[in-house]
C-alpha positions in Angstrom: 44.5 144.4 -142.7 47.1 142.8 -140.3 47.9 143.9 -137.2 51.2 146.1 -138.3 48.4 148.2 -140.6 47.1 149.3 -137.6 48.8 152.1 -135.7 46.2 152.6 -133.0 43.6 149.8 -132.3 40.9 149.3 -128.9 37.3 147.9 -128.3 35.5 148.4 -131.7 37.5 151.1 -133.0 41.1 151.2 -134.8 43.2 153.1 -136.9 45.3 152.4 -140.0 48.0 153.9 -141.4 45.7 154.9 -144.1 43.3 156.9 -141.9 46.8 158.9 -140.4 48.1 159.7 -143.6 45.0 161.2 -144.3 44.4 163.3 -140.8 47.7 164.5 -141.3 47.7 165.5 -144.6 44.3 167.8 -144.5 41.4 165.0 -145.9 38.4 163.9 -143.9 38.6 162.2 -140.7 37.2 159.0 -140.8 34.9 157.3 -137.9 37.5 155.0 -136.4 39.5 158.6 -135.8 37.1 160.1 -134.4 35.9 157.3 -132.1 39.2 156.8 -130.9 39.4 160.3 -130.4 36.6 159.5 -128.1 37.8 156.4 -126.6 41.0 158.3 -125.1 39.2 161.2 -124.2 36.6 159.4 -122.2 39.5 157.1 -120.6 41.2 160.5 -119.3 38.2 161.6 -117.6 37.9 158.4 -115.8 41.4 158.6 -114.4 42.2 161.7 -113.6 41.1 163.9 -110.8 42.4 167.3 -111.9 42.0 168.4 -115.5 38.8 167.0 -116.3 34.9 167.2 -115.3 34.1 163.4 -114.4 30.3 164.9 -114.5 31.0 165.2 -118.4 30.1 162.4 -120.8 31.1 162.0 -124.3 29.2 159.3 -126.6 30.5 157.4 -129.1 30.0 158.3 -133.0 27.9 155.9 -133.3 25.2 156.6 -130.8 23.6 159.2 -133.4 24.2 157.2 -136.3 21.7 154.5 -135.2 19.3 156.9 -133.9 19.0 158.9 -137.3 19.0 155.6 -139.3 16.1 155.0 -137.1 17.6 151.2 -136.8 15.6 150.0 -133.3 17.4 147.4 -132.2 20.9 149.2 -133.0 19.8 152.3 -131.1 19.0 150.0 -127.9 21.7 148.2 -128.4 24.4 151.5 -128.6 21.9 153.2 -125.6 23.2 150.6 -123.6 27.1 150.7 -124.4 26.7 154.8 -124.2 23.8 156.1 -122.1 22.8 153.7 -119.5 20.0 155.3 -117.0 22.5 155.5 -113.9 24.3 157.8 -116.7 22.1 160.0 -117.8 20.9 161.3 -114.2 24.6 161.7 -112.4 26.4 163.7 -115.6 25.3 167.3 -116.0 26.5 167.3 -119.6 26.5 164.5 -122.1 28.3 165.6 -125.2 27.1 163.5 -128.7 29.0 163.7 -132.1 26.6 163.5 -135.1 27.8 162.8 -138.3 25.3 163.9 -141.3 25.2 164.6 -144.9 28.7 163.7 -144.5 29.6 166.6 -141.7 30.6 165.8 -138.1 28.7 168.5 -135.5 27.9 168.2 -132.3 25.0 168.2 -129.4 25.5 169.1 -125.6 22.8 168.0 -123.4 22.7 170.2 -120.0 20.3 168.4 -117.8 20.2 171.7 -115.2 19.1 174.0 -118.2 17.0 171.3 -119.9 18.9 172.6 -123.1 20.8 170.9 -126.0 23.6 173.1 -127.6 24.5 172.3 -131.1 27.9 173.2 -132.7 28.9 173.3 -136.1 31.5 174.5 -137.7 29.0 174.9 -141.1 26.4 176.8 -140.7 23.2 175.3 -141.9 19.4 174.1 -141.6 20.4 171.2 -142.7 22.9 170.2 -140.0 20.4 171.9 -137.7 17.1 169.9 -138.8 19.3 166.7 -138.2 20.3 168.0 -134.2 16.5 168.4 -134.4 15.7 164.6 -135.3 18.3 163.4 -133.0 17.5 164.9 -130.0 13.4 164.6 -130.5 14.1 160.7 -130.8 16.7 160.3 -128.0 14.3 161.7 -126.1 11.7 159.9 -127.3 13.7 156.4 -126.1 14.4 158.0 -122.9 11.0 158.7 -122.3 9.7 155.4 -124.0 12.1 153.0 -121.8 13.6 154.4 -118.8 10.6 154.6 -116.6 11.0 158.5 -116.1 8.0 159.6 -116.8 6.5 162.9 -119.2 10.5 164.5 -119.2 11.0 168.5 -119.5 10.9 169.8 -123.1 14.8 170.4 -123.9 15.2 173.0 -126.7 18.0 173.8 -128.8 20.1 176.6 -128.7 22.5 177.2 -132.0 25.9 178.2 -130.5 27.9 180.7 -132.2 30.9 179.0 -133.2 33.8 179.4 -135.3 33.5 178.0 -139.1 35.8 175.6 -141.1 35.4 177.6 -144.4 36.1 175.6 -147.6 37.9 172.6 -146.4 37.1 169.1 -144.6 38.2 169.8 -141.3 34.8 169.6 -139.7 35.7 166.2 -138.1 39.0 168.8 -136.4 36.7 171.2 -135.4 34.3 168.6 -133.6 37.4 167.3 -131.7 38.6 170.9 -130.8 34.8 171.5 -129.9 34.6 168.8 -127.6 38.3 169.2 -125.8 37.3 173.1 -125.0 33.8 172.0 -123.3 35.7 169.5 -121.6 38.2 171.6 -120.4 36.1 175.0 -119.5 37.7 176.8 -122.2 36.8 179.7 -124.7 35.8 177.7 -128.0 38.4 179.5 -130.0 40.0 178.2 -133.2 41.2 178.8 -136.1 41.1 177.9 -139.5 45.1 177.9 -140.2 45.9 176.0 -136.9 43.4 172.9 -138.3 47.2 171.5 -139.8 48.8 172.0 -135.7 45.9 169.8 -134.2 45.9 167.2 -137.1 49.3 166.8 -136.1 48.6 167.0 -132.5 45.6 164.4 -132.9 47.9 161.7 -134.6 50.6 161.9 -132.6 48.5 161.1 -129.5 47.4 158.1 -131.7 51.0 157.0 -132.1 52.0 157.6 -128.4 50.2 155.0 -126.4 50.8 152.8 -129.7 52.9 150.3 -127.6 51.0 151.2 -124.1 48.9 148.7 -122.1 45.6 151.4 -123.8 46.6 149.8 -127.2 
């Protein structure tokens, strides 16, 4: 694709045309939306002051990815771009989007309450039992490379959140998930409004098209 294909493009991640059309019109997000959802987000907490928790960190997509392909020398080498050491102590929260079996979720570490929070907009073992496997080997690394010694058993704690329903807005709700932890608000959404923050998510993309971000 050439350059005028793309309407948002940064670091690793970029977004065609292609991948807008489809956010807008109700398919499923692809990675490159969903990182540059995370791109944005994570350059909004770094500069501003007000609206947003600098002690919360969000991961890339593909921090999970490697660790539940179990690919060793990816999940070093995306530890280092996401979680450095220095990281993982000052944040109270570090939020990580998993994609699996084709569904985005998502797992909140809170150092304080040696917990991870998972949230999915589908309920099931399936989506739980891969949380499971993530978190047992990030840990795993943590405890493997960092020097920290035996760490606190974290458990997992399902969070009751609202579900997609028959559709492929999982990627939507993710987002939505992650922009209400961020913010300290109520994780409340609705099926119908999925269309109103597809919209909401692409025009953001097409804003800082032509800004020094791009």
């Amino acid at each position: 694709m050439n350059s005028d294909t793309y309407i948002w493009k940064c670091a690793e991640a970029s977004v065609s045309r292609l991948d807008a059309y489809i956010l807008l019109t109700g398919g499923e997000l692809s990675d490159d939306v969903i990182d540059a959802f995370v791109i944005r987000l994570c350059n909004k907490i770094e500069e501003t002051t007000n609206s947003y928790d600098r002690k919360i960190h969000v991961t890339r997509p593909w921090l999970a990815q490697a660790f539940l392909e179990e690919n060793l020398e990816m999940v070093a080498k995306r530890m280092k771009e996401n979680v450095s050491q220095q990281k993982f102590l000052e944040c109270e929260r570090i939020l990580i989007p998993i994609v699996s079996s084709g569904h985005w979720h998502l797992v909140e570490l809170v150092r304080e309450e040696t917990k991870f929070y998972h949230y999915s907009s589908i309920n099931s073992p399936i989506y739980t039992a891969d949380a499971v496997k993530f978190i047992n080997k990030f840990m795993s690394f943590i405890e493997s490379n960092w020097g920290l010694g035996k760490l606190e058993h974290h458990g997992l704690v399902s969070v009751a959140v609202p579900q997609q329903g028959p559709t492929l807005d999982c990627g939507i709700f993710m987002i939505e998930f992650i922009n209400r932890i961020v913010e300290k608000r109520s994780i409340i959404i609705s099926k119908g409004d999925c269309a109103k923050y597809r919209a909401k998510f692409c025009a953001a993309l097409l804003y800082v098209r032509d800004s020094p971000f791009l």
